[in-house]
C-alpha positions, 0 to 999 in steps of 0.5 A: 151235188145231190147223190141218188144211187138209182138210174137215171142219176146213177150211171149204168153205162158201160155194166151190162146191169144196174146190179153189175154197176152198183156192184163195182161202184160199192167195190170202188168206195169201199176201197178208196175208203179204206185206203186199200185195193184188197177189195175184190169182187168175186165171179159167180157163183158168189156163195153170198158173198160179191166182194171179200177182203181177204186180209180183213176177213170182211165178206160183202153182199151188194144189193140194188134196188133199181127203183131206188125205193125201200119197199122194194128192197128184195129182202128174201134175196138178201136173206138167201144171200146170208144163208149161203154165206154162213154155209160157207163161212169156214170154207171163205173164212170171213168174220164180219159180213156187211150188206151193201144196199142203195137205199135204206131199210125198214125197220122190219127188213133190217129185223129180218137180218139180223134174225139170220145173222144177229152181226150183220152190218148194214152200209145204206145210203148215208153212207155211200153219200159220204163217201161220194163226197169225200171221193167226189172227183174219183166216182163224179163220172158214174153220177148225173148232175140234177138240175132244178129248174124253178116255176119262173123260168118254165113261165118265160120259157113259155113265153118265149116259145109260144103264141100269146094265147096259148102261152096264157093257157100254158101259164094257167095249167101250171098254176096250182099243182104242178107234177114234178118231171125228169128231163135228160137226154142220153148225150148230156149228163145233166138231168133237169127237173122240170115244174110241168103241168098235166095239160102240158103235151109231149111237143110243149115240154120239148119246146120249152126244154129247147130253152134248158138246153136240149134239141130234140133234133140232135139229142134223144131226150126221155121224159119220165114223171118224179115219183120219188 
């Protein structure tokens, strides 16, 4: 199974945010990796500091990303962030300071850092994935599973769905290149990516996508264009 720690394949459901979500799952894994329920994250305000292992004296700071991209790493945050936990670092008492992020820094983000705070240790993405493997039947629920579904199986979904002549002219818009979507719906837990066509219309993809497994009439679904 495929990690991706940005929605819609991280579940946000039922945290009132992404960031809320983010900082509860980081909470949970780091936790169940160290073989502890010490961890514990703190209400606001956090003074820098979302989760704090008392016994340990290790202070975390979970940052999200909802896009899922590291150019949007909100790096002034988590520099703010840094400063106020060194502010106040004898009031908390922590020693070592770990920033939480789901999704891996530029060597330029990760140099600002450590210009606040030269031992700050980063837990990114590589991570997180091992963890979710390791604890896979524990953090499955907050996951949607990705399904891929090949360019063959779109050409018999057209086939199947469509006239003979505009099934060809479906067929021929494919060819080429194809842009790559997300189709899922808010009653399953699946998300497929789908090869499509920009010539394809929003009634095409749901006729074919009848065929994956969805019903327009029964489920919502969303259609969003990959960009990642």
């Amino acid at each position: 199974m495929e990690y991706h720690f940005y929605p819609p394949f991280f579940e946000v459901t039922p945290h009132p945010s992404f960031g809320d979500a983010w900082e509860a799952f980081c909470c949970e894994i780091l936790n169940l990796d160290n073989k502890t329920t010490e961890i514990r994250r703190r209400t606001p305000p956090d003074l820098g500091v979302d989760l704090f292992w008392q016994s340990t004296r290790r202070a975390y700071q979970c940052k999200s990303v909802e896009s899922g991209q590291s150019g949007d790493f909100a790096i002034a945050s988590a520099i703010d962030s840094i400063d106020r936990a060194i502010q106040k670092r004898l009031d908390l008492g922590w020693e070592e300071y770990f920033v939480c992020s789901n999704v891996d820094l530029t060597g330029s983000q990760e140099a600002k850092l450590r210009n606040i705070f030269p031992e700050v240790q980063l837990l990114t993405p590589a991570y997180w994935t091992f963890c979710c493997r390791r604890f896979h039947n524990a953090i499955a629920p907050r996951f949607r599973l990705l399904v891929r579904v090949s360019e063959p199986a779109v050409l018999r979904s057209i086939n199947s769905k469509f006239l003979d002549s505009y099934s060809r002219t479906l067929q021929t818009s494919l060819k080429g290149h194809p842009l790559s979507l997300l189709v899922y719906s808010n009653r399953r837990k699946d998300i497929f990516e789908v090869p499509a066509s920009s010539d394809f219309t929003a009634d095409d993809l749901l006729k074919q996508n009848i065929s994956f497994g969805f019903s327009g009439k029964q489920s919502p679904v969303t259609i969003v264009q990959r960009i990642c």
